[in-house]
ROSE-811392 format. One record per atom (N, C-alpha, C): residue in three letters; atom name; chain; residue number from 1; x, y, z. Coordinates in Angstrom, 1 decimal, decimal comma. Each point is the difference from the previous one (the first is absolute). Layout:
+--------+-------+--------+-----+--------+--------+--------+
| residu | atome | chaine | num |      x |      y |      z |
+--------+-------+--------+-----+--------+--------+--------+
|    ALA |    CA |      A | NUM |      X |      Y |      Z |
...
+--------+-------+--------+-----+--------+--------+--------+
//
This chain:
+--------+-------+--------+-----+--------+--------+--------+
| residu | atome | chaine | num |      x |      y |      z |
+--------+-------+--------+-----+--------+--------+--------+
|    UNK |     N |      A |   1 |  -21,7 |   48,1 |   41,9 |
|    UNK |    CA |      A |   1 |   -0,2 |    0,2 |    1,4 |
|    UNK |     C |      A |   1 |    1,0 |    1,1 |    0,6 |
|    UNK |     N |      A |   2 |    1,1 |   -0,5 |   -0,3 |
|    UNK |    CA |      A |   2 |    1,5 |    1,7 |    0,6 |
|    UNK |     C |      A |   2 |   -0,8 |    0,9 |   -0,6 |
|    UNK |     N |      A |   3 |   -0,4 |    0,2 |   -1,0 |
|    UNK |    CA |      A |   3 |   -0,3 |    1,8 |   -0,7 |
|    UNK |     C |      A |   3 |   -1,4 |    0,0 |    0,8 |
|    UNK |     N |      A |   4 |   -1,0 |   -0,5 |    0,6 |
|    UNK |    CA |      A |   4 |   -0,9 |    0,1 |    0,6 |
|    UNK |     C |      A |   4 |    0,4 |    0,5 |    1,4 |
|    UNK |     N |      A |   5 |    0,7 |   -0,2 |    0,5 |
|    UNK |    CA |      A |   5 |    0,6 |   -0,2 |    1,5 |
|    UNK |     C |      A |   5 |    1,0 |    1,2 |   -0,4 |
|    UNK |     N |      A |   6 |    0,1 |    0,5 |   -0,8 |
|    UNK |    CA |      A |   6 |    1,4 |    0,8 |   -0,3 |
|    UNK |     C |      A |   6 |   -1,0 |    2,0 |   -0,1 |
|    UNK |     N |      A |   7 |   -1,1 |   -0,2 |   -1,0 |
|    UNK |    CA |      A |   7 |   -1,1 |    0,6 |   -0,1 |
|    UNK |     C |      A |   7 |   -0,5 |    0,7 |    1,3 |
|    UNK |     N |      A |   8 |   -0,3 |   -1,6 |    0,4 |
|    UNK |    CA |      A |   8 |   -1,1 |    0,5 |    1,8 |
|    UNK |     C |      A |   8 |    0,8 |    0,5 |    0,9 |
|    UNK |     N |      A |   9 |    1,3 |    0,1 |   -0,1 |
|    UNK |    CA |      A |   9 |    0,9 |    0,4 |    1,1 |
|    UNK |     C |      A |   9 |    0,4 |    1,5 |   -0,4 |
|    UNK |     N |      A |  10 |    0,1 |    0,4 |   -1,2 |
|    UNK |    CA |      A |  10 |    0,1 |    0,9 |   -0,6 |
|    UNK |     C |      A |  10 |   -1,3 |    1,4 |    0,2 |
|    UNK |     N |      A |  11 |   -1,2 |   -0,7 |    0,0 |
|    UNK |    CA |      A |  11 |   -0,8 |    0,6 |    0,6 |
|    UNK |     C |      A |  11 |   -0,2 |    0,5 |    1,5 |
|    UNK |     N |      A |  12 |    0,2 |   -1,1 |    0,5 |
|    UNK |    CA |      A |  12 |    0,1 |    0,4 |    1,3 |
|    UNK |     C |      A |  12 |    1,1 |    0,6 |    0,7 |
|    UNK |     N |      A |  13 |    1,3 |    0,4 |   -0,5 |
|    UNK |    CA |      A |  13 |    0,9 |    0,2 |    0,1 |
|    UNK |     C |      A |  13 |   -0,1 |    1,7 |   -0,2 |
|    UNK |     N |      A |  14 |   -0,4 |    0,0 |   -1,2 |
|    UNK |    CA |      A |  14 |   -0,8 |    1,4 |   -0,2 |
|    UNK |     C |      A |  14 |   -1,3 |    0,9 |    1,0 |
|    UNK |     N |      A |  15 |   -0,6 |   -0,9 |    0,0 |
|    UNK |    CA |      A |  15 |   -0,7 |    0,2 |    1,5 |
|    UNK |     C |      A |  15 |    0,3 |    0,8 |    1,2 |
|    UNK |     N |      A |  16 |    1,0 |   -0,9 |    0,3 |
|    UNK |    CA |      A |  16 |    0,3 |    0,3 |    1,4 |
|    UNK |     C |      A |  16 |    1,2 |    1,2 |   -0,1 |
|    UNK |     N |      A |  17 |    0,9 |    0,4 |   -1,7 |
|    UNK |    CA |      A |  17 |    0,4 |    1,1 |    0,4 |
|    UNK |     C |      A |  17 |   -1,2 |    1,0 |   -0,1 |
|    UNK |     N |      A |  18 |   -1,0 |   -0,1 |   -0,7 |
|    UNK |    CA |      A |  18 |   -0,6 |    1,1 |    0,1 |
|    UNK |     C |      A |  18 |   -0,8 |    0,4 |    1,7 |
|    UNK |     N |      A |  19 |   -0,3 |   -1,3 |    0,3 |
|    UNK |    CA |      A |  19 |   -0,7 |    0,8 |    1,2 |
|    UNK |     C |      A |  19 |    1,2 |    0,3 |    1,2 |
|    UNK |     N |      A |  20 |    1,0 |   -0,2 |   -0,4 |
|    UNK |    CA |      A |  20 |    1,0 |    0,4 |    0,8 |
|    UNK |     C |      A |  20 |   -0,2 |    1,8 |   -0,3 |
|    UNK |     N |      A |  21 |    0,4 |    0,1 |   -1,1 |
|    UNK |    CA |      A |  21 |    0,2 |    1,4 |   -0,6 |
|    UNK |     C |      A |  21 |   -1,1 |    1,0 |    0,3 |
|    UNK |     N |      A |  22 |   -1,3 |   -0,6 |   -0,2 |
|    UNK |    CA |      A |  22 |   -1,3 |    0,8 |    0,3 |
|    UNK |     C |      A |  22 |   -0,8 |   -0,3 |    1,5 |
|    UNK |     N |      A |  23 |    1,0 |   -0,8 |    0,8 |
|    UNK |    CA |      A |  23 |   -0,4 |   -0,4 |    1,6 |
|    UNK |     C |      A |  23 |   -1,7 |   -0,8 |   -0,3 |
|    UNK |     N |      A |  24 |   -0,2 |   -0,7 |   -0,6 |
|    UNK |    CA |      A |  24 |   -0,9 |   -0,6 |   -0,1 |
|    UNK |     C |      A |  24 |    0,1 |   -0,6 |   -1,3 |
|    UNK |     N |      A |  25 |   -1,7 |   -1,1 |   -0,5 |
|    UNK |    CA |      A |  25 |    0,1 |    0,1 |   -1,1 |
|    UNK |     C |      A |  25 |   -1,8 |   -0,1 |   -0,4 |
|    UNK |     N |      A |  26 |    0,7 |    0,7 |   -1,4 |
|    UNK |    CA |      A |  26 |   -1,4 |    0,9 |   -0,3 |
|    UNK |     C |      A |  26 |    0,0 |   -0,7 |   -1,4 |
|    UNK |     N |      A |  27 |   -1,6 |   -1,0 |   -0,5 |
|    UNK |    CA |      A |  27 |   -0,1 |   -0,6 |   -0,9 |
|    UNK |     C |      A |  27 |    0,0 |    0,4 |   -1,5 |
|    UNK |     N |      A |  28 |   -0,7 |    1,4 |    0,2 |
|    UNK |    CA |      A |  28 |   -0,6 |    0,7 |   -0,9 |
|    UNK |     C |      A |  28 |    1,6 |    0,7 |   -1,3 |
|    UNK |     N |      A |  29 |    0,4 |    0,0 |    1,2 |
|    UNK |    CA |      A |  29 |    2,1 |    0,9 |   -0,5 |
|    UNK |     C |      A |  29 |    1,1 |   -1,1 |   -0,3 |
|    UNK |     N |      A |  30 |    0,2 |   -1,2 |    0,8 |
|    UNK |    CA |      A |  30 |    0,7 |   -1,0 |    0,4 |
|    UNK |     C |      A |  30 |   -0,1 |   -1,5 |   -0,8 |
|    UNK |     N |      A |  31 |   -1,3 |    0,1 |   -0,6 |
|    UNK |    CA |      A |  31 |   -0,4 |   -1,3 |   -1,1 |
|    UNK |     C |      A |  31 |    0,1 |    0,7 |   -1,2 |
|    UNK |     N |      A |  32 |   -0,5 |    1,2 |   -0,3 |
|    UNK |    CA |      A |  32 |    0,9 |    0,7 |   -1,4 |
|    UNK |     C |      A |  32 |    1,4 |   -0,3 |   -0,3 |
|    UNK |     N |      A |  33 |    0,8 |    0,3 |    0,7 |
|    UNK |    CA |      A |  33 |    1,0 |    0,3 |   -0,1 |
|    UNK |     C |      A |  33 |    0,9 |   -1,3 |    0,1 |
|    UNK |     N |      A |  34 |   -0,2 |   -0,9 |    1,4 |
|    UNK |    CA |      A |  34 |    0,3 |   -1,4 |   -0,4 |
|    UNK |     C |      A |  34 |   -0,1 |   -0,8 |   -1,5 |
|    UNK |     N |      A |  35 |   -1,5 |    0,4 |    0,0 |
|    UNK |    CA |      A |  35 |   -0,5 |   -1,7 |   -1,5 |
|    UNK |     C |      A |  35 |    0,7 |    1,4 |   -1,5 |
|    UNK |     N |      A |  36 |    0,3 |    1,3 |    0,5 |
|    UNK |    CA |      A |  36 |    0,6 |    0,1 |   -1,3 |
|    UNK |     C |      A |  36 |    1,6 |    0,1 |    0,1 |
|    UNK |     N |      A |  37 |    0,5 |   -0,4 |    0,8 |
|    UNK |    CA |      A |  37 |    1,5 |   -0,4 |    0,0 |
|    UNK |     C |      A |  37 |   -0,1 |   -1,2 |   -0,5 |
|    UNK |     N |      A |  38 |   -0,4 |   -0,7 |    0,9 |
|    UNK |    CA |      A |  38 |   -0,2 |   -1,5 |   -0,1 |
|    UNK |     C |      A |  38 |    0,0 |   -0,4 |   -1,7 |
|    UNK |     N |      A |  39 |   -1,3 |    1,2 |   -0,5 |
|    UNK |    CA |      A |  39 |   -0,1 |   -0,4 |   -1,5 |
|    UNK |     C |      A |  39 |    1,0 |    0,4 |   -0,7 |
|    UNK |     N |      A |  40 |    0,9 |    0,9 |   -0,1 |
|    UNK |    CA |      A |  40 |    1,4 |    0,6 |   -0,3 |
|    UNK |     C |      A |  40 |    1,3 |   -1,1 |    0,2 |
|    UNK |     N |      A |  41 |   -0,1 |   -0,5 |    1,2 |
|    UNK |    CA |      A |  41 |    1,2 |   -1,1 |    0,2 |
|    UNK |     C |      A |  41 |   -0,2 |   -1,3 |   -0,6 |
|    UNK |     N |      A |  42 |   -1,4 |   -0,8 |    0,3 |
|    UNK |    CA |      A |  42 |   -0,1 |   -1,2 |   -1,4 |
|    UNK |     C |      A |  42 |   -0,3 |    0,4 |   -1,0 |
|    UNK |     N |      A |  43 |   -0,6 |    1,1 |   -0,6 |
|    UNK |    CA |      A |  43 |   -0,3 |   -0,4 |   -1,3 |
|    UNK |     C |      A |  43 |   -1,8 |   -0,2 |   -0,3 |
|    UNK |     N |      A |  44 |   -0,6 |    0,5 |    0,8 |
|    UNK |    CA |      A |  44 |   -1,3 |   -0,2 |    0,1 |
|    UNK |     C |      A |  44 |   -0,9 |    1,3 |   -0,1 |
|    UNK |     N |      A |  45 |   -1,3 |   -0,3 |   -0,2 |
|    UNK |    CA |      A |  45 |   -1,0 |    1,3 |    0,5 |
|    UNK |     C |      A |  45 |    0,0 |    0,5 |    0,9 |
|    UNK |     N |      A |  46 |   -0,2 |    0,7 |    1,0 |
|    UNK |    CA |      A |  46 |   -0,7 |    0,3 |    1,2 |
|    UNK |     C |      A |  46 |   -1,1 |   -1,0 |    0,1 |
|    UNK |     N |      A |  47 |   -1,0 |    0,1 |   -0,8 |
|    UNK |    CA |      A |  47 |   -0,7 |   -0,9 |    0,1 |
|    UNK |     C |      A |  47 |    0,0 |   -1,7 |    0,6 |
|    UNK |     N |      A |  48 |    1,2 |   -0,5 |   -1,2 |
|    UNK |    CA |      A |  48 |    0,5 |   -1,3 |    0,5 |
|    UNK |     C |      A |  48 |    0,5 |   -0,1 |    1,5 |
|    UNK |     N |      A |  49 |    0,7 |    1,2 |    0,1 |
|    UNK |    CA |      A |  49 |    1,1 |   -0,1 |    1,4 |
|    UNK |     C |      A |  49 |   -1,4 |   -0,2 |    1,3 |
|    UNK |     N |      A |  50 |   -1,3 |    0,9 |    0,2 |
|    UNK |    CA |      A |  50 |   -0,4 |   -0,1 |    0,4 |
|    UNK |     C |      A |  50 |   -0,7 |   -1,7 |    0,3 |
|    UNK |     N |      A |  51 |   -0,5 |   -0,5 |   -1,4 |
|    UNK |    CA |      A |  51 |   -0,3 |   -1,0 |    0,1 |
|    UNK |     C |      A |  51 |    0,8 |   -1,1 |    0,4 |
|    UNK |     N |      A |  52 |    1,1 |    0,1 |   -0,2 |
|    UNK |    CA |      A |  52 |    1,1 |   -1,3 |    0,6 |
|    UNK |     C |      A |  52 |    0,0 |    0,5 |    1,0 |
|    UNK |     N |      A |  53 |    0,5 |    0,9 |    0,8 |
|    UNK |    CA |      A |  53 |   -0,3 |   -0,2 |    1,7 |
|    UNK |     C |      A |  53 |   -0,8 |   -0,3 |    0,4 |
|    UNK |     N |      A |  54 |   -1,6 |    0,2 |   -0,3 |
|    UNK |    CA |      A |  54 |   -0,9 |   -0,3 |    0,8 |
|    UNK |     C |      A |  54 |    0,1 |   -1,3 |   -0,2 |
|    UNK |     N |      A |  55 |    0,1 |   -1,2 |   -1,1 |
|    UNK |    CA |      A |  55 |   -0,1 |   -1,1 |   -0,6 |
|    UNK |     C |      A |  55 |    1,1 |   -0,8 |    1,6 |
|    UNK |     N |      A |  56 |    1,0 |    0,6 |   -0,6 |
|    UNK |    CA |      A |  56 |    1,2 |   -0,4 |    1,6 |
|    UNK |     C |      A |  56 |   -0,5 |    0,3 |    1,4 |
|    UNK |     N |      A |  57 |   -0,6 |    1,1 |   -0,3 |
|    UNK |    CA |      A |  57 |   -0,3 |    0,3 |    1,4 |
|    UNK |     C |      A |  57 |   -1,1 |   -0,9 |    0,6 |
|    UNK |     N |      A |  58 |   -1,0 |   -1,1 |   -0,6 |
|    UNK |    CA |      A |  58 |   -0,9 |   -0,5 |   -0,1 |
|    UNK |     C |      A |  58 |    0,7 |   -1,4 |    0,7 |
|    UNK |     N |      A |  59 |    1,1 |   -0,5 |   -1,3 |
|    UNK |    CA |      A |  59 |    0,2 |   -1,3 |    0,2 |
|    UNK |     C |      A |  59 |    0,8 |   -0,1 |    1,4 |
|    UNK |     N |      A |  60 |    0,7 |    1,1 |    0,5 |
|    UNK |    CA |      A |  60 |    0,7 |    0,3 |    1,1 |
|    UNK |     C |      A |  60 |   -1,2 |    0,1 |    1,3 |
|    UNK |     N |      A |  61 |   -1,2 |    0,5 |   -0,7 |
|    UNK |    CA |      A |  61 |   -1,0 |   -0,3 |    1,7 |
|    UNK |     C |      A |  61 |   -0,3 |   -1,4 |   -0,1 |
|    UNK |     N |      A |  62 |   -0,4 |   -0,3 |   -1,0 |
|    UNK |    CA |      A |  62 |   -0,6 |   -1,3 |   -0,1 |
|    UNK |     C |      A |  62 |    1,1 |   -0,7 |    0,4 |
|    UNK |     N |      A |  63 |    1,3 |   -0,1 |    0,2 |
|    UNK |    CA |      A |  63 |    0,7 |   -1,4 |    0,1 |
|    UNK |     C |      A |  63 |    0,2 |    0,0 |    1,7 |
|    UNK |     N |      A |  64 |   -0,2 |    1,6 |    0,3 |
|    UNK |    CA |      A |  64 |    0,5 |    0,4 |    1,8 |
|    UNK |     C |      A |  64 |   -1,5 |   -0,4 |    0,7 |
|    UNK |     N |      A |  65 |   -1,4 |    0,3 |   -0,7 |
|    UNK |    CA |      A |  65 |   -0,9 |   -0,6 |    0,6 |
|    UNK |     C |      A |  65 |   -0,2 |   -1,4 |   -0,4 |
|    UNK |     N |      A |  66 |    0,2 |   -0,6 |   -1,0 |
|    UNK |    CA |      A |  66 |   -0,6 |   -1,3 |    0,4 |
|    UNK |     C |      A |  66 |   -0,1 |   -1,0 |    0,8 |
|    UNK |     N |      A |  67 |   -1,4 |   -0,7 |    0,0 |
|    UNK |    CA |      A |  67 |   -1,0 |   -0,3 |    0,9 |
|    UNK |     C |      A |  67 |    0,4 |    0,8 |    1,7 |
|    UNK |     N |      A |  68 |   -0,2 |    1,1 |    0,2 |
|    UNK |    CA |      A |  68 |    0,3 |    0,6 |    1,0 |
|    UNK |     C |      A |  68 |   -1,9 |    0,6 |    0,3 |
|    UNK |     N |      A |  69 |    0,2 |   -0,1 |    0,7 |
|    UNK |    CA |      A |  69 |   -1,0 |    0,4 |    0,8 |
|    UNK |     C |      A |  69 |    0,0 |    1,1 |    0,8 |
|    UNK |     N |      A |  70 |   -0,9 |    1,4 |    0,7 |
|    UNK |    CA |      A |  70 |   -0,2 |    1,3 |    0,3 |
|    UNK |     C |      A |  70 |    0,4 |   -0,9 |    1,4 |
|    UNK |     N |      A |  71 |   -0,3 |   -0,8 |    0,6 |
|    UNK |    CA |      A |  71 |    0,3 |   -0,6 |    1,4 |
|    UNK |     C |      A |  71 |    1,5 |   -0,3 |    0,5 |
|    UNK |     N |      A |  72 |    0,7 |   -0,1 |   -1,5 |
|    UNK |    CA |      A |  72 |    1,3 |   -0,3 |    0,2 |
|    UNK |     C |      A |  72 |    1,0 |    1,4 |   -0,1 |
|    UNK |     N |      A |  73 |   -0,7 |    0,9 |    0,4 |
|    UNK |    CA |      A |  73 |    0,9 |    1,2 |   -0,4 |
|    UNK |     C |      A |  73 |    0,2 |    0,5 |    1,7 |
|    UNK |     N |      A |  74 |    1,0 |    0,5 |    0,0 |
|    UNK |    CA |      A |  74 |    0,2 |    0,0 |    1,7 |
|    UNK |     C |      A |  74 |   -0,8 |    1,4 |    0,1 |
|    UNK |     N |      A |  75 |    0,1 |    1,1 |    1,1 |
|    UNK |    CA |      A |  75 |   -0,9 |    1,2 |    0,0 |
|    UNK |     C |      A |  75 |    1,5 |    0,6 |   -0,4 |
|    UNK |     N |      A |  76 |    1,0 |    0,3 |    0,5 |
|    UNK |    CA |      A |  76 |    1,1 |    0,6 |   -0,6 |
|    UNK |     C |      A |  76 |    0,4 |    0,2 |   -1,5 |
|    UNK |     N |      A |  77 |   -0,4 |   -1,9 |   -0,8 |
|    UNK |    CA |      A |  77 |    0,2 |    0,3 |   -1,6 |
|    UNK |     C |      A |  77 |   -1,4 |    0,8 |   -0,4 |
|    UNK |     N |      A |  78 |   -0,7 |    0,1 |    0,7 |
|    UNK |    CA |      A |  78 |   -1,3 |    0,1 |   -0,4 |
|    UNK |     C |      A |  78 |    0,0 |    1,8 |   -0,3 |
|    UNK |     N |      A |  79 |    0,4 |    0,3 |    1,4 |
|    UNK |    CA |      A |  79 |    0,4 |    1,6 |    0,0 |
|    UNK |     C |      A |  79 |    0,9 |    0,7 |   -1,0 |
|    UNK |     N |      A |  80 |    1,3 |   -0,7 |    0,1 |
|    UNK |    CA |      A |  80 |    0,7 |    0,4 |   -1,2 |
|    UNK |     C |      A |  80 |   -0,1 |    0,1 |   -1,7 |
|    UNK |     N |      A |  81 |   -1,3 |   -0,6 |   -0,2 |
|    UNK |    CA |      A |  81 |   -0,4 |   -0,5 |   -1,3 |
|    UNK |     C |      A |  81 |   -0,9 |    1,3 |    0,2 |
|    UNK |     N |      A |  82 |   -0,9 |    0,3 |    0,5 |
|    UNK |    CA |      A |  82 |   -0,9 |    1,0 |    0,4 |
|    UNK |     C |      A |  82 |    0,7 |    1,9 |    0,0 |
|    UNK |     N |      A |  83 |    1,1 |   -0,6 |    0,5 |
|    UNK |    CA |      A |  83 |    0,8 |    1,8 |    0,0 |
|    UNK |     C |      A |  83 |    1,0 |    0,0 |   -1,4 |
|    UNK |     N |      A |  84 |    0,1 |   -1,0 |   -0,5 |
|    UNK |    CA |      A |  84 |    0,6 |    0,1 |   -1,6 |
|    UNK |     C |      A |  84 |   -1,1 |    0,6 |   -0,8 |
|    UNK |     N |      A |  85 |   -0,7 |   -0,7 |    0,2 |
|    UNK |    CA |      A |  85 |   -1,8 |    0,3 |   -1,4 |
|    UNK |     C |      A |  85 |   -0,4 |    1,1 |    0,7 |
|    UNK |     N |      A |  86 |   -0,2 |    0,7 |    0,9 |
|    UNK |    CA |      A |  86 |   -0,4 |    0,8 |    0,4 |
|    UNK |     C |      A |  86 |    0,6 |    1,5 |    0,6 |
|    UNK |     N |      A |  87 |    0,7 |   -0,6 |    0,8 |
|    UNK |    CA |      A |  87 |    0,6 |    1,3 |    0,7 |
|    UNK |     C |      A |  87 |    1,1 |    0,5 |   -0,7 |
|    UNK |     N |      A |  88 |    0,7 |   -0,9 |   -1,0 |
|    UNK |    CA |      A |  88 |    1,6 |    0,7 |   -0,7 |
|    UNK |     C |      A |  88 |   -0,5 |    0,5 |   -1,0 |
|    UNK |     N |      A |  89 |   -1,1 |    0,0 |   -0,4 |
|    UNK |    CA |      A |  89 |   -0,9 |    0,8 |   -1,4 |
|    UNK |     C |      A |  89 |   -0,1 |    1,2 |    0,2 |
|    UNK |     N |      A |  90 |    1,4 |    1,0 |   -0,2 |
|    UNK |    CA |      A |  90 |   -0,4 |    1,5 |    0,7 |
|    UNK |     C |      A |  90 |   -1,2 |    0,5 |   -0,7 |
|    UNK |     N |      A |  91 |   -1,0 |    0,2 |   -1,4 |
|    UNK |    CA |      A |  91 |   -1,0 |   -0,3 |   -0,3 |
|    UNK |     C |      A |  91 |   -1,7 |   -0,6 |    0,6 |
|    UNK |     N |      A |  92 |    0,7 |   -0,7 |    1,1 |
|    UNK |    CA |      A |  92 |   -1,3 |   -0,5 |    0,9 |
|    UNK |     C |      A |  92 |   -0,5 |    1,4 |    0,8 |
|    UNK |     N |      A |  93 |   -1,1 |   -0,2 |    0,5 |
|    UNK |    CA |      A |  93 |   -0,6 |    0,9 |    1,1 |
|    UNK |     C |      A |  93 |    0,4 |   -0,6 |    1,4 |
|    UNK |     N |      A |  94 |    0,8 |   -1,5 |   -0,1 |
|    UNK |    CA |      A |  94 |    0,4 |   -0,3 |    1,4 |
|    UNK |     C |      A |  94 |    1,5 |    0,1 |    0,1 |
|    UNK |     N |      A |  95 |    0,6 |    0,5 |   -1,2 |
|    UNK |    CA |      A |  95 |    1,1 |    0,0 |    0,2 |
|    UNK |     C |      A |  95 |    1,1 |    0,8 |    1,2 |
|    UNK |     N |      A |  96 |    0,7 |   -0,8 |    0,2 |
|    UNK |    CA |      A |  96 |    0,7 |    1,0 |    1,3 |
|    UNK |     C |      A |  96 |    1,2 |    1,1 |   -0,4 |
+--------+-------+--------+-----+--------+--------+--------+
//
């Protein structure tokens, strides 16, 4: 569980310098270059690295939604979930 939590933070950690550095962040440049650090620091594929985040990334929605309902989401969390998937995707055509 630490090397999972140690991984996912790792990733995201990575993340956020890069869209610091490139004022956004861009999937296509930013997931290369994360899942093959990622696979360089444990010891893994790219491949794997990708697959354990999503795996984490999964059990981490699943444990934040459960039994939640679209009714129970305020319009504020609602919006902010909306401009992460969408608008911080410098890649989108909605991106700002």
């Amino acid at each position: 569980m630490a090397e999972e939590v140690e991984f996912y933070m790792f990733c995201q950690r990575r993340w956020e310098s890069l869209k610091q550095k490139d004022a956004g962040y861009y999937p296509s440049r930013h997931d290369k270059v994360v899942f093959r650090e990622a696979a360089e620091r444990f010891g893994i594929s790219e491949e794997e690295a990708l697959e354990q985040f999503n795996w984490i990334d999964k059990k981490l929605v699943e444990h934040k939604t459960k039994n939640m309902t679209p009714e129970e989401l305020t319009p504020e969390e609602l919006k902010q979930a909306l401009i992460k998937i969408v608008l911080e995707n410098k890649e989108s055509p909605y991106s700002k």
